[in-house]
C-alpha positions, -999 to 999 in steps of 0.1 A, spaced: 67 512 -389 74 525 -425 54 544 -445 62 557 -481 34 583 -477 40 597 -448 64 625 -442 87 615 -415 77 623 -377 92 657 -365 108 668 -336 96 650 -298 80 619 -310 112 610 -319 119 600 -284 84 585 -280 81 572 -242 108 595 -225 81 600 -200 47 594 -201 44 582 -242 52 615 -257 72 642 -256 66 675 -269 36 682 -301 31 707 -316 1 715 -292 -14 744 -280 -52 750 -293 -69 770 -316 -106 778 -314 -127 751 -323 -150 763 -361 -178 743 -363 -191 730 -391 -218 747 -396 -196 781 -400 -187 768 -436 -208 771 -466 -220 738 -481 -195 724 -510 -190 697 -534 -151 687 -543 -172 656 -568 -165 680 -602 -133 690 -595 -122 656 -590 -139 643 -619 -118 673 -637 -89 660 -628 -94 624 -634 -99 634 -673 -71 653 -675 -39 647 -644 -12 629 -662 20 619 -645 50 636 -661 84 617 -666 112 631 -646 134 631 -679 105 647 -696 110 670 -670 144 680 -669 147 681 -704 122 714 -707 137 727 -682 172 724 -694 161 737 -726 168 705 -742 131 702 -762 108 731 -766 76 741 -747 62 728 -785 77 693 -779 68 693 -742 31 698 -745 34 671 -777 51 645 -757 27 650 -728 -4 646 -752 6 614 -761 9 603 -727 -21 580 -707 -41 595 -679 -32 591 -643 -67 581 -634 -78 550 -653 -110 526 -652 -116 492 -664 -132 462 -655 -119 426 -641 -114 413 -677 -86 435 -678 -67 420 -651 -40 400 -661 -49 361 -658 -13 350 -649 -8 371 -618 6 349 -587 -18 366 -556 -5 365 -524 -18 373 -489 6 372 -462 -12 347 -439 19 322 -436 39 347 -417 40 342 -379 16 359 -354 36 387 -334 9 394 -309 -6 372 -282 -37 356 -288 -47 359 -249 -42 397 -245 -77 409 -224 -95 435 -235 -104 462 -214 -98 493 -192 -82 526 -198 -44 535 -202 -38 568 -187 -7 584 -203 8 621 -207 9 645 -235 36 675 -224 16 699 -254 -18 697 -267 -20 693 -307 -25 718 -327 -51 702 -350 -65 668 -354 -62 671 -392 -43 643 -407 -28 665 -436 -21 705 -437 -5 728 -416 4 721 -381 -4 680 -386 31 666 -380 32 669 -344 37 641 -318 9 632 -310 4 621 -353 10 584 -346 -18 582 -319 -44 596 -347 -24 578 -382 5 560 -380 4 540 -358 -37 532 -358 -44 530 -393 -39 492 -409 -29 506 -448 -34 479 -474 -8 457 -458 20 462 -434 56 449 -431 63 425 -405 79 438 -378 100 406 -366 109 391 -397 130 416 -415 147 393 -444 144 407 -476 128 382 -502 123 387 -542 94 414 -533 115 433 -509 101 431 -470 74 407 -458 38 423 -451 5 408 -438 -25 417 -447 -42 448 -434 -74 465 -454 -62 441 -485 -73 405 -486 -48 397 -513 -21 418 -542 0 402 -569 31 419 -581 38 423 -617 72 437 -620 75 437 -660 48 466 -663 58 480 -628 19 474 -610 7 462 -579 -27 445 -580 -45 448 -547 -76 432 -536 -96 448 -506 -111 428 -479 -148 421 -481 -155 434 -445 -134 463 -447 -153 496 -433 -145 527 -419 -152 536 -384 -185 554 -394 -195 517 -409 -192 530 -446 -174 503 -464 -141 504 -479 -136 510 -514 -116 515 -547 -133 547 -552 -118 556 -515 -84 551 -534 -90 565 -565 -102 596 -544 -67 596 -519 -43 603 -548 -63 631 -562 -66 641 -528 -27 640 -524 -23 659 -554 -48 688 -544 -36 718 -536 -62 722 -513 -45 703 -487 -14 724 -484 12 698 -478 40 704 -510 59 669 -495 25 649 -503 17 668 -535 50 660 -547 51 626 -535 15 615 -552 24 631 -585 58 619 -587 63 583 -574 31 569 -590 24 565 -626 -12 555 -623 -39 542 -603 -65 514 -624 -100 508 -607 -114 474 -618 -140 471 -596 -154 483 -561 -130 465 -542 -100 458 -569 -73 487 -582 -41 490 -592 -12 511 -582 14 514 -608 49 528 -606 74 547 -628 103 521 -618 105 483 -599 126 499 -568 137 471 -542 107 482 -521 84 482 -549 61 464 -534 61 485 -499 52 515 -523 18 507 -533 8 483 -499 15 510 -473 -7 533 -486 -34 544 -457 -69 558 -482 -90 583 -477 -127 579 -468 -137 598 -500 -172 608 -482 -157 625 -454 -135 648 -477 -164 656 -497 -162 691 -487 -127 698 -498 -115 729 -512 -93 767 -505 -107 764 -470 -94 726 -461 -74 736 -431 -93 759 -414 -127 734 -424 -107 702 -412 -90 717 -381 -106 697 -358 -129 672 -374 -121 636 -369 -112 614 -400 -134 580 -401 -109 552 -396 -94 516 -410 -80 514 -375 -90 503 -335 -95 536 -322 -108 571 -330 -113 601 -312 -147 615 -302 -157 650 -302 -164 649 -267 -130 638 -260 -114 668 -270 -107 689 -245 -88 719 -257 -57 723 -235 -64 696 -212 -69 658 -224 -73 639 -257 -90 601 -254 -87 572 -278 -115 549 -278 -116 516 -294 -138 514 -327 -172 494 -314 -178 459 -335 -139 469 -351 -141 452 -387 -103 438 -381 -104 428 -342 -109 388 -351 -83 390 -380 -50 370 -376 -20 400 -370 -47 424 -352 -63 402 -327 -45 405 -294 -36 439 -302 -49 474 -293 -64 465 -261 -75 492 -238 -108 504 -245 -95 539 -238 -68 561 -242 -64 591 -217 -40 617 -231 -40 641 -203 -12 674 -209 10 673 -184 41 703 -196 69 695 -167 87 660 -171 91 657 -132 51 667 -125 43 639 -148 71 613 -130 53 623 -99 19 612 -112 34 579 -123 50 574 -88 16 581 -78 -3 552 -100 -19 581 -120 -4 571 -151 2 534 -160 37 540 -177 66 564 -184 94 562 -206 125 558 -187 151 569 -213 165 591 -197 195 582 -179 187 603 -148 153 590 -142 164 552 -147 191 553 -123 189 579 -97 143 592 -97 137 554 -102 164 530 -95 162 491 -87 166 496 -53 132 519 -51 106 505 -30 80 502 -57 103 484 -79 116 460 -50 79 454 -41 71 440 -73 45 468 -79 66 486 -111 82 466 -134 113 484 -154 121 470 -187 151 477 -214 144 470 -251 170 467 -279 153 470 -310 172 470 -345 158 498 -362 170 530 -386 179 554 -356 167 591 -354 185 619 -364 193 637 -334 220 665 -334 224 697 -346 206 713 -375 227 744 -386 206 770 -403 228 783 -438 206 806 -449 214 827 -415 243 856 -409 277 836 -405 264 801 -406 266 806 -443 300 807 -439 314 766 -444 343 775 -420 320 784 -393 301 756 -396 329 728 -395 340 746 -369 311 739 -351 315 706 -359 342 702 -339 336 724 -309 304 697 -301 316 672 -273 293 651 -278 311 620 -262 308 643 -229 273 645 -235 274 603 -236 293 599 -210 275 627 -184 240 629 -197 236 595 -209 258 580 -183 276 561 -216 245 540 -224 241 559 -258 263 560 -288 278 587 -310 257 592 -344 284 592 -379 255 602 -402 222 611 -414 217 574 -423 230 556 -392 213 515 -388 203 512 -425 226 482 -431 249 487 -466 235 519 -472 246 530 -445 283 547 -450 312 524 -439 333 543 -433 327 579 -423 328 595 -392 316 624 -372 337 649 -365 357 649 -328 358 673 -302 389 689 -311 398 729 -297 427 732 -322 407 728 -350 375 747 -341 397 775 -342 414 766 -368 386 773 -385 370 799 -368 402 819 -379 398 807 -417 369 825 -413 379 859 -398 373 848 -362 410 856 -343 402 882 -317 393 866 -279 370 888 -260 365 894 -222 344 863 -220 361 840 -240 339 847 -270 355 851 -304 350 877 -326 359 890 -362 375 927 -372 337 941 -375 331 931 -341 304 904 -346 307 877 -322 309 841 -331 275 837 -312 245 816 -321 212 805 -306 207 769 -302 167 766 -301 151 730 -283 119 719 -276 131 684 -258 125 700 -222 135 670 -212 170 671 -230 174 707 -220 205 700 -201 225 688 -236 227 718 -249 240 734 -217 269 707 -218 275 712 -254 275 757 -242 306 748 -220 327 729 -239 320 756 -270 334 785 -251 366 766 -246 368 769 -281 357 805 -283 321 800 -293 290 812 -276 256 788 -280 228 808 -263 203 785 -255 161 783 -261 139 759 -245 106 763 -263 75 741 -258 71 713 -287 47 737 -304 70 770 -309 99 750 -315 88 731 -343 69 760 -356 103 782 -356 117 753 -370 94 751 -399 91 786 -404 133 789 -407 138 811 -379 161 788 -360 198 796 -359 206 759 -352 182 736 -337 186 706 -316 164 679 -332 153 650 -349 134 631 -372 121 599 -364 131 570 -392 111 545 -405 128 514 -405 125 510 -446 148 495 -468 174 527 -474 173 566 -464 152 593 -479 173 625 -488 147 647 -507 125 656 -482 153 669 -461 185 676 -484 170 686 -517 169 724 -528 134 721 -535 129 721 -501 150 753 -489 140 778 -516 117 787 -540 133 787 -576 168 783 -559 184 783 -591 185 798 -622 187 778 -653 220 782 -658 226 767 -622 237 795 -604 220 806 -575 191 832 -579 195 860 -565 158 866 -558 152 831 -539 134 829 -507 134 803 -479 108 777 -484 86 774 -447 69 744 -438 97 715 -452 120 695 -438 151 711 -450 158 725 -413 195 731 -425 186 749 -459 207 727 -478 209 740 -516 231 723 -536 232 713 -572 253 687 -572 230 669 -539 197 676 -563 218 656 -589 224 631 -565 192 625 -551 171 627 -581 191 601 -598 184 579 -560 148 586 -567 149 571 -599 172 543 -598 162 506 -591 188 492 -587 201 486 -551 240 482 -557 239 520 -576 219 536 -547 244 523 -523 265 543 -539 244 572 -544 240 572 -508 272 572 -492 279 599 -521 253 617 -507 266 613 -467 301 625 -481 285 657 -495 264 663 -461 294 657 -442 313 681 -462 291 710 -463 289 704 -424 253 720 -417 241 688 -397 261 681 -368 259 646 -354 251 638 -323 237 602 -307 219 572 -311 200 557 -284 204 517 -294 173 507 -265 142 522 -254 137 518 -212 102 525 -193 82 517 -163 50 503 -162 31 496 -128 24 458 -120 -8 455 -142 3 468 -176 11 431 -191 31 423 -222 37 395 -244 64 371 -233 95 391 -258 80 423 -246 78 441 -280 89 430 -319 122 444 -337 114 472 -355 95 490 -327 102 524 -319 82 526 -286 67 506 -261 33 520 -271 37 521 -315 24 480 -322 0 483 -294 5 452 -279 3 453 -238 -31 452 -218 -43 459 -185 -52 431 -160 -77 448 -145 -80 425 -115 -43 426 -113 -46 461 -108 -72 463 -77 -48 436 -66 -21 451 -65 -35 487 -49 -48 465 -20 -13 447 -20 -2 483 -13 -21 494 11 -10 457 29 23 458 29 20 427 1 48 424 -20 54 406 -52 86 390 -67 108 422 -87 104 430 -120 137 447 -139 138 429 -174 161 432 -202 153 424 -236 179 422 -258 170 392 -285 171 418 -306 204 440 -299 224 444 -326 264 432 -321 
C-alpha cells in the first residue's frame, strides 16, 4: 500500500505476520474518558476562520525571508497577493476539456467466489495505546487494522500491475467514481461516488474534504509530520459541489496523481468537537469509516482483545476491486506478549494463522515433516513479493555522549556482522540491506554498499577516536576512562536473539552493546522520545514511486531551531520528540538536499538527489544497515482459503489486501478429520511469480 498522507509505520508492524499478524504496538491501555467528561464544543468557527484566511506559502517565498533575502515588509506583501487555500465555486468553473477517468479497465485482483463469513482469530503481542487515528501514541502496529489497510481513500494503486504510465501508477476507484488530471495548472479533479457513506450511514462529501486539510493543518491534532505535510504539499483544495473538489499542487511530481487520490477524508461531523483537548477527547473514540470494518465499543477490551467487525449493508462490498475482499465477519485480536505462547495456541487451532518468518519456527517448531503439515491440516506458504523493503538495522542516536563522535559511529559500522546474523539467525534466507532506500528501482543507489564486518577497521577507528586502551573484559576504553559501551534498545521480542549475535562479534572488536528488550509500547515510546542510545528497528515502506527523506533525515525533525541563520548550529537547540528522525540527523547540506527532492519534478534530477542523499547517510554513518527479508512465510490451518496466486505484488503481509476467507464447513471438517485420523493431501506452497531476479 502507499500512502502520501500517512506517516510511515513504526517499529513491529514492519514484520507484520512474524507470528500471529502483528508484532509488537505500541499497546498498553490508558483509562477509558467518556464522553461525557468533556464540555460541549463547536470547531465550525474556527474552521470557517481559517478558510478566509490559510494561504499556502511558497517554499522560495520561504527561504527567502528567512535568508534575509526580502524583508518581513515584502514577505507579508507577497503573501497578500497570494489566493486562499480554501476555495469555492461551482460546476461552471470546471474546466470542459478535462479527459475523466475511472480505473474500471484494470484487472480484478481478488476472487469473485471468496465466502463470506466466520471469525479470524489472530494475536496482538501489546494492546494499543489509543484508537485515535492522529496524535500521540497513533502509529503503533496495530494502525493498519484501524486505517491503512481498511480505509478505500479516493482511489488506490493497483497492486499487481506496477507499470508506470503518463499519470504515474495505475489506481482503481475507491470513494471516487471518476478524476481527470490537468497537469498544466497542477490539479486533480475528483468526483465522489454517489453511494459513498461512512460507517455511521452519513454520506460522503466534499465538505468531508474540505474539512480533512484544515484538520491536517490544526494544531489541535498534535502530529507536526501531518501539519507540515497538509500545508506544504498542497496548494489548494476547490469545492464545486457536494460530491466534486479539487486538489491542487505546488508542482506535477511523477506521482502527481497518487498525491491527491490516496488521500483517506475525514467524516467532518465526527471531528466536530475538535480543539486543545483532541487527544485526550479522541483517545478512544472510534472514527466512522470508508472501509469494511470498524470497531465497536464493546469490542474493546482494555488489555485483552480488540475485534473488527464488517460494516453491515458496506456501501463498497458489490463494487468491482472490493468484492471478494475483506471477508470474515469478525476480527479477534486477542494480546498474547510471548511469541512461543501464541505458536502454541496456533498448534492448538486457537488461532487460524501465524507468520512463519522466522527462520526457527519455519524449520525446526513447524517443519514439513510435522504431523499437522503432513496431514494436510496446516498449509505453509512462502510469498515473494517485489516491494520497497523496510528499514531494519541500527538507528545510532548522535545527539548522545560518544555517538556524536563520527569515528565511533563508522566504527560501529563495521563491528556489525550482520552476514553472521544471515547466515545463523536467518539460516541465509535473508539478504544484507546497502541503504535506506533498498527495492526502489533507479532511485535506488547502484552502487553503494554497507559496510563489512571488518575488526581492523573498527578499531581503526575506535582509536581515531581516543579508544586504544583494552580492558579486563575486552571492552575498549579512552584516557578518561569511559568505555566504548552502548545500549542497543529492541522491542522485536521476537528478534531478540540478533542483537545478542551482533553483542559477540562487537566485543571482538572491543565494543560493548548492552542489550534492552522492551515491549512494542516502551520501545517505540523511548524511541520517540530520543532516549535510545541505538535502536534496533524499522520503518515499514510504502511501495511508492521513490523514497521519502524528510520525515526521517531532515533537521526539522531532530531539533528545534537547529540552526542559526548563519548556518551554524545553535547552541540552544533541543531534541525534537515525537518524529521520525530516530538517528538525529542534522545536517545542512542533507536539508539542502531534500528540500530541493521535495520540490523537484523531474524524475532524472531526483535520482540524483537521491543517491546524493544515500552517499551523505552513508557517510555520516548514524544508520547502520542490516537485512532485507525478500518473502513473507506463514501457516494457516486447512480452512483459511486464498486466491489461486495466494496474494498480489506489492503486499506486505498475508493479512494487508484482505483477500483469504474461511470455509467454514471446511473447518468442522477438518476438526472431525482430526479427531479420525483423516488426512488430507500436504500443503507447503511457494509463490514466487513475483520474486525479483
Amino acid at each position: 500500500m502507499r500512502n502520501f498522507p500517512l506517516s510511515p509505520r513504526s517499529l513491529a508492524a514492519l514484520l507484520a505476520g512474524l507470528y500471529a499478524l502483528v508484532l509488537a504496538g505500541c499497546g498498553g491501555s490508558s483509562d477509558e474518558t467518556a464522553s461525557s467528561d468533556f464540555p460541549p464544543q463547536d470547531i465550525t468557527p474556527e474552521m470557517e476562520q481559517h478558510f478566509a484566511s490559510f494561504k499556502h506559502i511558497p517554499a522560495e517565498l520561504q527561504r527567502a525571508l528567512n535568508e534575509g533575502e526580502i524583508t518581513q515588509e515584502e514577505y507579508d506583501a507577497r503573501v497578500a497577493e497570494l489566493p486562499l487555500f480554501f476555495q469555492f465555486k461551482t460546476p461552471e468553473d470546471i474546466p470542459a476539456d478535462l479527459v475523466w477517468e475511472d480505473g474500471m479497465d484494470l484487472e480484478e485482483f481478488a476472487d469473485p467466489n471468496a465466502k463470506k463469513g466466520g471469525t479470524l482469530y489472530a494475536a496482538i503481542q501489546d494492546f494499543p495505546r489509543t484508537t485515535r487515528l492522529v496524535g500521540p501514541d497513533s502509529n503503533g502496529s496495530f494502525r493498519p487494522f484501524l486505517q491503512d489497510d481498511v480505509v478505500m481513500q479516493f482511489a488506490r494503486r493497483h497492486p499487481n500491475d506496477t507499470s508506470i504510465g503518463p499519470n504515474g501508477f495505475h489506481y482503481y476507484p475507491g470513494i471516487a467514481k471518476e478524476w481527470a488530471a490537468d497537469k498544466a495548472n497542477k490539479t486533480v479533479y475528483i468526483r465522489i461516488h454517489p453511494d459513498a457513506r461512512w460507517s455511521d450511514g452519513v454520506p460522503i462529501t466534499s465538505d468531508d474534504v474540505m474539512f480533512t486539510f484544515f484538520f491536517y493543518q490544526s494544531p489541535h491534532i498534535k502530529a507536526p509530520w501531518y501539519n507540515n505535510w497538509y500545508s506544504t504539499n498542497y496548494t489548494q483544495v476547490t469545492r464545486y459541489d457536494e460530491k466534486t473538489f479539487s486538489i491542487t499542487l505546488p508542482e506535477v511530481r511523477p506521482d502527481f496523481l497518487g498525491r491527491a487520490l490516496e488521500i483517506e477524508p475525514k467524516p467532518a461531523h465526527f471531528y466536530r468537537e475538535l480543539g486543545p483537548d483532541f487527544p485526550e477527547r479522541y483517545q478512544w473514540r472510534i472514527q466512522p469509516t470508508s472501509g469494511a470494518y470498524t470497531v465497536r465499543p464493546e469490542d474493546i477490551v482494555k488489555g485483552r482483545s480488540i475485534t473488527l467487525t464488517r460494516v453491515k449493508d458496506w456501501w463498497a462490498r458489490d463494487l468491482k476491486f472490493w468484492r471478494g475482499r475483506y471477508n470474515p465477519d469478525r476480527i479477534r485480536f486477542t494480546v498474547v506478549r510471548d511469541t512461543a505462547k501464541a505458536f502454541e495456541m496456533f498448534k492448538k487451532g486457537e488461532l487460524d494463522q501465524f507468520g512463519m518468518n522466522l527462520a526457527e519456527y519455519w524449520y525446526d517448531k513447524l517443519p514439513d515433516t510435522d504431523p499437522d503439515v503432513q496431514a494436510g491440516y496446516i498449509h505453509k506458504n512462502v510469498f515473494y513479493n517485489d516491494i520497497p523493503r523496510p528499514t531494519y538495522g541500527l538507528w545510532i542516536n548522535r545527539s548522545r555522549h560518544l555517538l556524536d563522535n563520527r569515528d565511533i559511529r563508522i566504527g560501529i559500522n563495521y563491528a556489525t556482522n550482520w552476514d553472521l546474523v544471515i547466515e545463523k539467525f536467518a539460516r541465509g534466507d535473508w539478504t544484507r540491506m546497502d541503504t535506506t532506500a533498498d527495492g526502489f528501482g533507479e532511485f535506488t543507489h547502484p552502487t553503494l554498499k554497507a559496510r563489512p564486518f571488518d575488526i581492523e577497521k573498527a578499531r581503526e577507528h575506535f582509536a581515531r577516536a581516543g579508544f586504544t586502551t583494552v580492558g579486563g573484559d575486552g571492552v575498549l576504553t579512552n584516557a578518561a576512562g569511559e568505555r566504548l559501551s552502548f545500549t542497543i534498545t529492541t522491542g522485536y521480542e521476537a528478534l531478540k536473539d540478533i542483537p545478542a549475535i551482533l553483542r559477540e562479534e562487537a566485543l571482538k572488536c572491543g565494543l560493548e552493546f548492552r542489550i534492552e528488550v522492551l515491549d512494542g509500547t516502551a520501545a517505540w515510546k523511548k524511541a520517540q522520545e530520543k532516549k535510545h542510545d541505538i535502536m534496533f528497528s524499522a520503518f515499514g515502506v510504502f511501495p511508492e514511486m521513490y523514497p521519502r527523506y524528510w520525515e526521517t533525515w531532515h533537521s526539522a525533525n531532530a531539533y528545534d531551531k537547529a540552526f542559526l541563520p548563519d548556518g551554524s548550529p545553535n547552541p540552544e537547540r533541543k531534541v525534537k520528540t515525537q518524529t521520525n528522525n530516530l538517528c538525529i540527523l542534522a545536517d545542512p547540506e542533507i536539508d539542502r538536499l531534500i528540500d530541493a527532492y521535495d520540490r523537484s519534478d523531474d524524475a532524472e534530477e531526483m535520482k540524483k538527489l537521491a543517491w546524493r542523499l544515500e552517499e551523505l547517510i552513508h557517510a555520516d554513518g548514524c544508520f547502520v544497515p542490516g537485512f532485507v527479508i525478500p518473502f513473507y512465510r506463514n501457516a494457516t490451518w486447512r480452512w483459511i482459503r486464498n486466491p489461486e496466486g495466494f496474494n498480489v505484488k506489492i503486499s506486505d503481509s498475508w493479512i494487508q489486501y484482505f483477500l483469504f476467507w474461511i470455509d467454514e464447513d471446511m473447518k468442522k471438517e477438518t476438526r472431525e478429520a482430526r479427531r479420525a485420523g483423516k488426512t488430507f493431501p500436504v500443503g507447503i506452497h511457494v509463490y514466487d511469480q513475483f520474486k525479483a531476479n
